[in-house]
N, C-alpha and C positions, 0 to 999 in steps of 0.2 A: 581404559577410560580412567581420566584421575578422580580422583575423593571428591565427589561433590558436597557444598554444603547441605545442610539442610535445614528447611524452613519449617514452620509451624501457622497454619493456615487456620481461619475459622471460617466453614458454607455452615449456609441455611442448612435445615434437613433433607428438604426435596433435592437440592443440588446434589448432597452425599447420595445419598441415596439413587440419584441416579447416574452418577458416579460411578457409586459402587456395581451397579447392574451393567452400566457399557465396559468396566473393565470384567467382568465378570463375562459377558457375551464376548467381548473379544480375548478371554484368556490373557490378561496382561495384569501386571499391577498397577493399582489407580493412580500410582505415583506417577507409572508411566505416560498415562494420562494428559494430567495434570503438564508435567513437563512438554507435551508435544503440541499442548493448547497453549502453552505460553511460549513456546517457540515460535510456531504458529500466530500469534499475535504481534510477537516483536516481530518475526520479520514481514506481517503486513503491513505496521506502522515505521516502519523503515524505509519500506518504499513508498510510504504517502508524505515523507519529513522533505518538506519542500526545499530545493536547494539556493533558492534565491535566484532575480532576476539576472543577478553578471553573470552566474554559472549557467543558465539557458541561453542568454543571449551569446555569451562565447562557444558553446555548443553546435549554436545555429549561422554564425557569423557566414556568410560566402554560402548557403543552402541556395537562393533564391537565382538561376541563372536564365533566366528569362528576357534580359535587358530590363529596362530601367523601370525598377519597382514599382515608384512614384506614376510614372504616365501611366502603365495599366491598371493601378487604386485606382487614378481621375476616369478611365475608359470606360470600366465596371461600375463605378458609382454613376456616373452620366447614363448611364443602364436604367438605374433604378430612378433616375428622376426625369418624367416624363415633361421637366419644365426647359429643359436640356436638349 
């Protein structure tokens, strides 16, 4: 593993503190912690970083093989409206 930097953090007390206690229950150092919660975080916010509509809609382009899209929207809407 190379040289990581390292940071200087300020928690409340209850946070340290309990912190301190789940590294301490799990035998780790709280650093390590710390590092797997913010790992942890970037890559759940990574997978929510929206990738824009060109990039889903080229994803999806040719999915639908059903024949012609547009008449079964109009089929199923005429479902819903009993004025039809």
């Amino acid at each position: 593993m190379s040289t990581m930097p390292r940071t200087i953090i300020t928690l409340d007390p209850e946070d340290k503190h309990w912190l301190d206690q789940q590294a301490k229950a799990r035998q780790v150092p709280m650093t390590q912690l710390v590092r797997e919660a913010v790992r942890a975080y970037r890559l759940r916010e990574e997978s929510h970083t929206s990738r824009g509509l060109d990039a889903v809609l080229q994803d999806t382009a040719g999915l639908w093989r059903q024949g012609d899209g547009l008449a079964w929207q109009r089929r199923l809407r005429a479902e819903w409206d009993p004025g039809e």
